[in-house]
N, C-alpha and C positions, 0 to 999 in steps of 0.2 A: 741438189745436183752434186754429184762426186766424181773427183776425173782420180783418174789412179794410173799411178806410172811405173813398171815393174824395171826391175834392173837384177845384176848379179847370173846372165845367163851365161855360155859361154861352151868351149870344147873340156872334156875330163874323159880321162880312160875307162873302162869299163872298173868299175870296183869303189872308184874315185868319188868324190864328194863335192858337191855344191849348193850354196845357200843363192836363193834368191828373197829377193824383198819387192815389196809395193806399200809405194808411198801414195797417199789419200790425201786429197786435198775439202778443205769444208773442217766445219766445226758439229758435222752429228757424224763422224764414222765412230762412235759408239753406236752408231743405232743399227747400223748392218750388219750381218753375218756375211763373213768371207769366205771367199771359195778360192783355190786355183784349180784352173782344169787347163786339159794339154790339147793339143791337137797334131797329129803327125799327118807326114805327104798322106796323101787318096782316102784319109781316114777319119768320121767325127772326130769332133770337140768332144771330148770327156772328161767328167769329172775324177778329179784329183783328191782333193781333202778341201774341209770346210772346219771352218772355227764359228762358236757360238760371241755373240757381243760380251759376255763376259770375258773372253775368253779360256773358261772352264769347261765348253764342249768343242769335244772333234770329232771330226768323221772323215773316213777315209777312204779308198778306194782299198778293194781286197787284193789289189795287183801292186801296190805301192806301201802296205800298212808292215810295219817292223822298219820298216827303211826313212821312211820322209815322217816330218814331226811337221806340223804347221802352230804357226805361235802368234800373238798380235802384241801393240804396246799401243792400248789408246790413249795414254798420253802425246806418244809421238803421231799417231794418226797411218804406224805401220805395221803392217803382215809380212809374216817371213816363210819361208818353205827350204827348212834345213832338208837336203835331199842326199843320203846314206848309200853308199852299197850302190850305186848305180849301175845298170845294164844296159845293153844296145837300143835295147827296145822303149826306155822313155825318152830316146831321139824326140822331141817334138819343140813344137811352139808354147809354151808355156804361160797363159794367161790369168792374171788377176780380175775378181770380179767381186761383186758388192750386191747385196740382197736385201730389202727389209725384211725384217722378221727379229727372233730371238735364236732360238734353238741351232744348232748345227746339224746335217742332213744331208745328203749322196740327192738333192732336187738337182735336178737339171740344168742344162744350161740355158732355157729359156725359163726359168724359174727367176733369174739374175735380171738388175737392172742397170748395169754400171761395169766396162771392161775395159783393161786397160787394152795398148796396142799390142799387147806380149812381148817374150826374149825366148832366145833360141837356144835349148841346151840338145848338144851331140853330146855322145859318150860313143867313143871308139873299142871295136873290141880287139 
């Protein structure tokens, strides 16, 4: 079982920058690949960017990649999603999730076993 708790959402002007994190609770989040994916009003969940359990693989969304870095520290049991360059348009709910597996990878979000309850990033234009 892994519960995860994200934080760091919040309001930023369009251009502007913010880091979100999710903290993991348990002693195997080595063993999951992380994902964040977003979800804005009327629209799926979609995926964001994923990290591999070493954290040496990423993958990202082609709508977000040059701008958002995702990073892990499995000593701490945290995932981060430094978010660059921001636009109107990644307005959403912004969720942490947790996978078995190794590899990093654009699966889905019913691919994931474990989500946190999300934070909410607006960017103003």
């Amino acid at each position: 079982q892994v519960q995860l708790v994200e934080s760091g959402g919040g309001l930023v002007q369009a251009g502007g920058s913010l880091r979100l994190s999710c903290a993991a609770s348990g002693r195997t989040f080595s063993m999951y690949v992380m994902g964040w994916f977003r979800q804005a009003p009327g629209k799926e969940r979609e995926f964001v960017a994923s990290i591999s359990v070493s954290g040496r693989g990423t993958n990202y969304a082609d709508s977000v990649k040059g701008r958002f870095t995702i990073s892990r520290d499995n000593a701490k049991n945290t995932v981060d999603l430094q978010m660059d360059s921001l636009k109107p348009e990644d307005t959403a709910i912004y969720y942490c999730a947790a996978r078995r597996g190794v590899v990093a990878s654009s699966a889905p979000s019913g691919a994931y076993d474990y989500w946190g309850l999300g934070t909410q990033v607006t960017v103003s234009s």
